[in-house]
N, C-alpha and C positions, 0 to 999 in steps of 0.2 A: 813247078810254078812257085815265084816267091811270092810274097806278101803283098809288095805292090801290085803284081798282074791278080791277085785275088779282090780286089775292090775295084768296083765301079766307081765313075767318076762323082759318084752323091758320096759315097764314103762307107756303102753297105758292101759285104762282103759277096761275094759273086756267087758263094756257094746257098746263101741265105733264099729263101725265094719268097717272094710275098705269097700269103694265103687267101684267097678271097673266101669269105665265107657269106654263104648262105644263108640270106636274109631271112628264109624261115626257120633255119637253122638258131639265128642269133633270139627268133622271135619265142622259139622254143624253150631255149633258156630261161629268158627274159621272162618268161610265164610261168616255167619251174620254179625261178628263184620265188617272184611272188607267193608263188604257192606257199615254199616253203619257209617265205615270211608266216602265210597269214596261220600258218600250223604251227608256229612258233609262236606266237601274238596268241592264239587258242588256248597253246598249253600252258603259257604266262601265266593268262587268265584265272585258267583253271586252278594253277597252285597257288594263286595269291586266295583264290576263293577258300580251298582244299585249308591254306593255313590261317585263314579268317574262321572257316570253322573249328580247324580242332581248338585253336584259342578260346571262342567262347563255350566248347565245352569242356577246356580244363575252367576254365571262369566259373563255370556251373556246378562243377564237381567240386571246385574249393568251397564255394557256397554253400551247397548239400552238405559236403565233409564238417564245416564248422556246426552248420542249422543243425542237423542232428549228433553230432559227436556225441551228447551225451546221452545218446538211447540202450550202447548199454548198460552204460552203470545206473538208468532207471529201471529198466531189466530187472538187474541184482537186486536193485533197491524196493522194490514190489513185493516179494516176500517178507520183509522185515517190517513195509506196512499193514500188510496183512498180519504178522503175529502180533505187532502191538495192537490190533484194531480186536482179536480174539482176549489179546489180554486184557481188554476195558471188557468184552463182555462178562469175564469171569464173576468181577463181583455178584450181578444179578441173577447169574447160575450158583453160586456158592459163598458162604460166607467165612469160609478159609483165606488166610491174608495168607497164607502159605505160599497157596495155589496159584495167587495173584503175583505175587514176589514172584516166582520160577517161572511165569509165562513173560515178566518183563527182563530177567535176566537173559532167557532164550532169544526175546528179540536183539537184548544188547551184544549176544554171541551171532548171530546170526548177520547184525548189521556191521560190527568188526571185520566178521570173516569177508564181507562185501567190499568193506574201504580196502585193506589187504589185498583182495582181487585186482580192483582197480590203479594200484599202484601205493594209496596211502600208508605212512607208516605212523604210529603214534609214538610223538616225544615225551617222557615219562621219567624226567631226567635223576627222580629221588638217589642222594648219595653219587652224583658224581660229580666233578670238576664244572665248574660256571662257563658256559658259553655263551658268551654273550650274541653269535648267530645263529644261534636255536634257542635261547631261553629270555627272555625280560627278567629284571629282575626287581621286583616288587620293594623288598625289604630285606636290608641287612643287619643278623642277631649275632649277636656274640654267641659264641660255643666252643668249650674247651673239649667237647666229645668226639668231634668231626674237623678234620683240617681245614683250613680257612680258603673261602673261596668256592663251598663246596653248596650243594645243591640240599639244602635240609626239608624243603617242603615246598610240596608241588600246588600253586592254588588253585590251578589251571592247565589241564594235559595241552599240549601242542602237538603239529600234524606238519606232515614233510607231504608232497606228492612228487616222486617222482624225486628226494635228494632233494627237490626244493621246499623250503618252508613255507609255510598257509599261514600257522599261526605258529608265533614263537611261543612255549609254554611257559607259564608267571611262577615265578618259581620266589622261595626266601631263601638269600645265601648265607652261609655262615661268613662270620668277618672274626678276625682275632681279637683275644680277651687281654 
């Protein structure tokens, strides 16, 4: 057969045949498909919900995270109120200024070791070179004992948390003579 005798006179090929299908057949479909619209439309649904929720509760969690962050370093800090609160009782237990001085030194060892925990570190810069991003610098004295430029007196400790600065410590710089 060649090519011409393969086609009918519409222009479809002879070998081709129409299919009739079956109206309940087509009806069947037609009702699956739905279907499996409205189970997709369901599970939309459901994940728009699904990420509606986790959203507000990381929302909640960031909340919570900031409102309490600082519970533990009140933690820490709970002991060191307690040892100064035993050191005001001292006096009217005894009349050694001794006793009283070594219970408030304790608390001040006790509440260092605390800020340390928490990340603080204390700037303390006596005798070193002037930074002017860690230090203020109050007053400059002449000194021929110490290089110029240089950190002679601390007026005021400063505090880093974290490599970042709190407070810059006030410091007197030597200047040249």
């Amino acid at each position: 057969m060649t090519e011409d005798e393969n086609t009918d006179p519409e222009g479809k090929d002879a070998n081709e045949e129409e299919v009739e299908v079956d109206p309940s057949i087509e009806e069947g479909l037609q009702s699956s498909t739905e279907g499996e619209i409205e189970a997709l439309k369901d599970q939309l649904l459901r994940t728009v919900a699904e990420s509606e929720n986790i959203r507000r509760r990381a929302s909640r969690d960031v909340e919570n995270a900031h409102k309490y962050a600082n519970e533990k370093l009140l933690e820490d800090l709970l002991p060191v109120l307690d040892s100064l609160e035993k050191a005001l009782e001292l006096p009217d237990q005894s009349d050694d200024a001794k006793a009283v001085l070594e219970g408030i030194e304790i608390s001040l060892r006790i509440f260092r070791e605390t800020l340390e925990r928490s990340g603080v570190a204390i700037v303390d810069p006596i005798g070193e070179p002037f930074d002017p991003s860690k230090h203020e610098a109050l007053a400059m004295v002449p000194s021929e004992e110490v290089e110029p430029n240089s950190v002679i007196e601390v007026i005021q400790k400063g505090y880093l948390l974290n490599e970042r600065v709190v407070r810059a410590a006030r410091v007197v710089v030597s200047a040249a003579s």
